[in-house]
Structure formats: structure tokens, C-alpha cells
VMD Tcl script that draws the C-alpha trace (Angstrom):
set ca {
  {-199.27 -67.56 -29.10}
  {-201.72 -69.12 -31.57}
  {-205.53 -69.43 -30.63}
  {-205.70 -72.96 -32.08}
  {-209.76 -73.47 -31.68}
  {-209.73 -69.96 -34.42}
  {-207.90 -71.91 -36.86}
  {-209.42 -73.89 -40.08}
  {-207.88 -76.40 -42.18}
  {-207.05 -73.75 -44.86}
  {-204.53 -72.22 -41.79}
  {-202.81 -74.87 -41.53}
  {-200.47 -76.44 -43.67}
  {-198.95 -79.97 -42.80}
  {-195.48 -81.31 -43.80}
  {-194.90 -84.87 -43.38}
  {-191.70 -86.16 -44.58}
  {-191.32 -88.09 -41.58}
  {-193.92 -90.32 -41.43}
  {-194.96 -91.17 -38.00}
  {-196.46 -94.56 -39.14}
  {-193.36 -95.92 -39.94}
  {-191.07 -94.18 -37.38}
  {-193.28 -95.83 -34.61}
  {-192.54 -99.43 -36.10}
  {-189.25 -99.29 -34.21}
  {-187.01 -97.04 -31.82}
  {-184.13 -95.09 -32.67}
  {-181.87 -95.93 -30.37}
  {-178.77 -94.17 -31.56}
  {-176.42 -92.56 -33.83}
  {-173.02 -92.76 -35.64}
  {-170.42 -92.33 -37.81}
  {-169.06 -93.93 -39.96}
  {-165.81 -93.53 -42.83}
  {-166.16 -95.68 -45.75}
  {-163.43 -96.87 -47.94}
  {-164.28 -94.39 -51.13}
  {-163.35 -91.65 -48.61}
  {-167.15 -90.96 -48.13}
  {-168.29 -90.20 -44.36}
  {-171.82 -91.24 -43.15}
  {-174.03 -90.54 -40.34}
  {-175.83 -93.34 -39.27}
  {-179.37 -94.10 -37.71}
  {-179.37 -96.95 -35.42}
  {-182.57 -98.38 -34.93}
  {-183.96 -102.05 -33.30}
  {-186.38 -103.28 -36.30}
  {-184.78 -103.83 -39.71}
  {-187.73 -103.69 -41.94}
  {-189.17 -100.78 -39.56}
  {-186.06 -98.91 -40.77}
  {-185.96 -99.99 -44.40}
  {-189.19 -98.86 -44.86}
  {-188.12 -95.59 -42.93}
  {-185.42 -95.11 -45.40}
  {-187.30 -96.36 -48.62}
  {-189.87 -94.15 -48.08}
  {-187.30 -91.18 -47.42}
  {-185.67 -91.92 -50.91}
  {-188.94 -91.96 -52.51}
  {-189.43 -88.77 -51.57}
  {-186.18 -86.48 -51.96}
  {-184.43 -89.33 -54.02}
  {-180.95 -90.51 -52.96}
  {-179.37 -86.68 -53.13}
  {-180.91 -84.41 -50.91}
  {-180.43 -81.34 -53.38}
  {-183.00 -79.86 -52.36}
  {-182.55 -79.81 -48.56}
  {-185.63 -81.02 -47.65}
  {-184.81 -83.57 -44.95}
  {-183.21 -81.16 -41.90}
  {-180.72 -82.73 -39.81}
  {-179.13 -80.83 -36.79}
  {-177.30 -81.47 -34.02}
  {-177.81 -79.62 -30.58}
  {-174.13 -79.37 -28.27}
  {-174.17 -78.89 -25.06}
  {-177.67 -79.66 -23.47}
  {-176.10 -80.36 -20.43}
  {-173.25 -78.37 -18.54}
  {-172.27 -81.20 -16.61}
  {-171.78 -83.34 -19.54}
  {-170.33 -80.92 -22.20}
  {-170.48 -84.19 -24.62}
  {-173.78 -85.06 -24.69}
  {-175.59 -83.73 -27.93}
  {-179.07 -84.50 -29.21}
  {-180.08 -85.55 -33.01}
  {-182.91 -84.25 -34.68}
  {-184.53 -85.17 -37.85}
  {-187.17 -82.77 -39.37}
  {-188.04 -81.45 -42.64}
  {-187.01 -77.80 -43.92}
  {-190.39 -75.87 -43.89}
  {-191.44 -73.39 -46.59}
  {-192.61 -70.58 -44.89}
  {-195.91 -69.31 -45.86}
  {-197.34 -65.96 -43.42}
  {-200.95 -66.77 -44.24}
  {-200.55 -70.26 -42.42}
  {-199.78 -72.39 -38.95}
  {-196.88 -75.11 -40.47}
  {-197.03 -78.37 -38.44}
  {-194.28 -81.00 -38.84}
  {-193.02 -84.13 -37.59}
  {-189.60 -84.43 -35.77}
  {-187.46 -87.54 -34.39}
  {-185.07 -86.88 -31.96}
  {-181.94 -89.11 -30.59}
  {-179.95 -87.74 -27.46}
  {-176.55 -89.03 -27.37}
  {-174.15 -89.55 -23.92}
  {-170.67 -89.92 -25.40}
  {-168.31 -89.62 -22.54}
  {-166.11 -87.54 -25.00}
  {-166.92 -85.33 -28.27}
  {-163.90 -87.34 -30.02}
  {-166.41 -88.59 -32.57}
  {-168.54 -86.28 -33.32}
  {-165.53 -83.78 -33.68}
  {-163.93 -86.27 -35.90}
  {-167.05 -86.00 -38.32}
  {-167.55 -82.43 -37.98}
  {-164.45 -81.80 -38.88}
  {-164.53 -84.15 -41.86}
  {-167.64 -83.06 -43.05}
  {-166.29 -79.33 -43.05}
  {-163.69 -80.56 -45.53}
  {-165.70 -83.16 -48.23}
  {-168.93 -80.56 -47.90}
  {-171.34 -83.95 -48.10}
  {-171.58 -87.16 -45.89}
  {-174.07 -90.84 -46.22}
  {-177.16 -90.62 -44.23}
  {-177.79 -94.25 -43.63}
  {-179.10 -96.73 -41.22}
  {-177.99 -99.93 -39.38}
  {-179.70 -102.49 -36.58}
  {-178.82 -103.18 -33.04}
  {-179.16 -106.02 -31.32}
  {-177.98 -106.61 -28.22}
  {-175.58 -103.47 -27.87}
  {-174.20 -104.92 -31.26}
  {-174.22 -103.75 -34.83}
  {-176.12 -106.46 -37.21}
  {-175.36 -107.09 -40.68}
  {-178.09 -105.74 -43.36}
  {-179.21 -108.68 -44.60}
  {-180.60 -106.48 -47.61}
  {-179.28 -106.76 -50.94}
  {-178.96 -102.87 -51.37}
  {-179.66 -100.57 -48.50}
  {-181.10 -96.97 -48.88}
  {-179.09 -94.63 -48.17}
  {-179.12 -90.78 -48.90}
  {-176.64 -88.14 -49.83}
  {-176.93 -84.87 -47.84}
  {-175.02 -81.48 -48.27}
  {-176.08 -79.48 -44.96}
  {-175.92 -80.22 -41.80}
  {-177.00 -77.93 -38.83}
  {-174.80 -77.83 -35.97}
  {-176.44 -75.81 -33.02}
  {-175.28 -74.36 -29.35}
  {-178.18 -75.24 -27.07}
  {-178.61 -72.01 -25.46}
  {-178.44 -70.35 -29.00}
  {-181.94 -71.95 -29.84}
  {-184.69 -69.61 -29.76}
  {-188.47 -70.15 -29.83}
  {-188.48 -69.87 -33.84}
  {-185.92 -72.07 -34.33}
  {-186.55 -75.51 -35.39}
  {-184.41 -76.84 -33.20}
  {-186.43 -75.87 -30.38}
  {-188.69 -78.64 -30.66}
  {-185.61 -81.03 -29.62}
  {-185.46 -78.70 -25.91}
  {-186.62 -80.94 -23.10}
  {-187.76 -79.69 -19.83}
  {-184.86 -81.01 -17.96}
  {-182.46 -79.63 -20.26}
  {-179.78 -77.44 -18.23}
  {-177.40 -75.71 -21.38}
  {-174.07 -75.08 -20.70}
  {-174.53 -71.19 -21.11}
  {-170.99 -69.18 -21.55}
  {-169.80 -66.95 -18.84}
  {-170.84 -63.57 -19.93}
  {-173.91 -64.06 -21.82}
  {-176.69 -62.66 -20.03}
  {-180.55 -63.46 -21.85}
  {-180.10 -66.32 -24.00}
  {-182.52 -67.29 -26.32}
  {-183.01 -70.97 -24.81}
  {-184.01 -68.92 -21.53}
  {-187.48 -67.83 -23.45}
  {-187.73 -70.87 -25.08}
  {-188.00 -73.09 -21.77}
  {-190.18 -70.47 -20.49}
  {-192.54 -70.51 -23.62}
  {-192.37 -73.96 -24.23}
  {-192.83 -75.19 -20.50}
  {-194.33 -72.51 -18.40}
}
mol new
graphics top color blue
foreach p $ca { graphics top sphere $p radius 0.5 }
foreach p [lrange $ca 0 end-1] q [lrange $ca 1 end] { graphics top cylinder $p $q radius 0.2 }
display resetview
């Protein structure tokens, strides 16, 4: 535990590749996949304001170009947040922190959950993904439950070669990933582990 009212500004160290300005122009209101004619496969962000996620996007690019070779931008995927629905998974976008012992990193994180019925999809691109070793991080609009057309001439997009692909009860409080645990989260746990890690991390995070 950190005794925040110690700390100065030289403790801290901020990261903010997701800009909360911009990501609070619009909602995120889901994710897919998508397999493009080249043979490319994408992950998509949907979101309800087109120039909200332009901007989003543009701003992304700026920043880590349209090749993330870096890794900067941290995508992961959390399975089974819910034993009674094995499909559901949750999206989270962050940014890969440098660690540095002689500060307190703070960073931004979006997060999507997502109620398939089945994992069919996400399976699909999993699988997919395992085999090309890169996939199209890209957006698209809803409207009305539907898919619009980008009406821009060329949409941002960016090329990413990780993706991390976490068991809910795996996550523990150091993780990343923990800051996409919710209170109500119940993990499908398997029989036979005794202790997980998300255990301490619902205890630490919402005691």
C-alpha cells in the first residue's frame, strides 16, 4: 500500500497514451473482428461518435505511428470473468509501462466487456492471430445496433504484434490487467486450484 499524501510530483511518473480527453468524446460500446481480403485480421473498436474516434485513433498513430514496434499500446483480453457465462471476456486498452523503482506509475485504461453467447469469434481470431503473428487495430461507428460506413477518406488504423490473452483468476494485484477486475466479477476458477491470485486482488482492490 502506497501512502499517497507522502508522495511528490518527482514520485510519480504519468503515462498517457490514452488520452482521457478524447476517449470521453464518445463510448466504446464494443468490439470485433474482422478478416480482410489481403488475408490481414483486425480487431476492431466500436464506438458511437465518428470524429470522437478519429481523433482517438489519429492521435494514437501520432504517437506509436501505424506499427506498434515498440509495444507501447497494451491490449489484453480477460476470459472467463464470469462462471456462468464462460464466453463473456472483457477488453482492455492500456499502455506498456516502463518500470522505474524510484517512482508511483499512473496510467490510463479503457475497458469493453463483451457478452457473446459463444467464444466462436473470439476463438476464430485467436487462433488466426496465433498463425499470421500480427492483426489491424482499427475502429468503426454504431448506430442503431448497425455498423456505419467511414465516411473518411483514409481511416487510422494500427498494426500490432502482441496481444495479451489472460485467465481471470490468473490476474494478480501487479498485473495490469487487474485494473479491468470489477467488484461483481465472479471468475470461473478451475477445480483444484486453491489461492488464486484474483482472490487477493478483489480483496486488495475492494476491501
Amino acid at each position: 500500500m502506497i501512502d499517497s499524501e507522502s508522495l511528490t510530483h518527482k514520485d510519480m511518473k504519468v503515462q498517457d497514451l490514452i488520452k482521457i480527453r478524447l476517449w470521453d468524446r464518445t463510448v466504446w460500446c464494443g468490439t470485433g473482428f474482422a478478416l480482410y481480403p489481403n488475408g490481414d485480421i483486425g480487431l476492431t473498436v466500436l464506438f458511437e461518435d465518428e470524429q470522437a474516434a478519429a481523433a482517438i485513433f489519429e492521435d494514437l498513430e501520432n504517437l506509436i505511428s501505424n506499427e506498434d514496434s515498440e509495444d507501447r499500446l497494451r491490449i489484453s483480453i480477460i476470459r472467463n470473468i464470469d462462471r456462468r457465462n464462460p464466453a463473456h471476456y472483457r477488453v482492455c486498452i492500456s499502455e506498456n509501462f516502463t518500470f522505474d523503482s524510484n517512482k508511483t506509475v499512473q496510467m490510463i485504461a479503457r475497458i469493453n466487456t463483451m457478452t457473446p453467447l459463444t467464444s466462436e469469434n473470439l476463438d476464430r481470431f485467436l487462433s488466426a492471430f496465433n498463425e499470421r503473428k500480427s492483426y489491424i487495430l482499427s475502429y468503426a461507428v454504431v448506430k442503431n445496433e448497425k455498423i456505419m460506413e467511414n465516411s473518411s477518406a483514409k481511416k487510422k488504423s494500427i498494426r500490432k504484434f502482441d496481444i495479451n490473452v489472460v485467465e481471470a483468476w490468473k490476474i494478480g494485484p501487479n498485473d495490469i490487467e487487474v485494473m479491468a477486475i470489477h467488484s461483481d466479477d465472479d471468475p470461473l476458477i478451475p477445480e483444484g486450484v486453491s489461492n488464486p491470485p484474483i482472490i487477493e486482488s478483489l480483496k486488495r482492490k475492494f476491501r
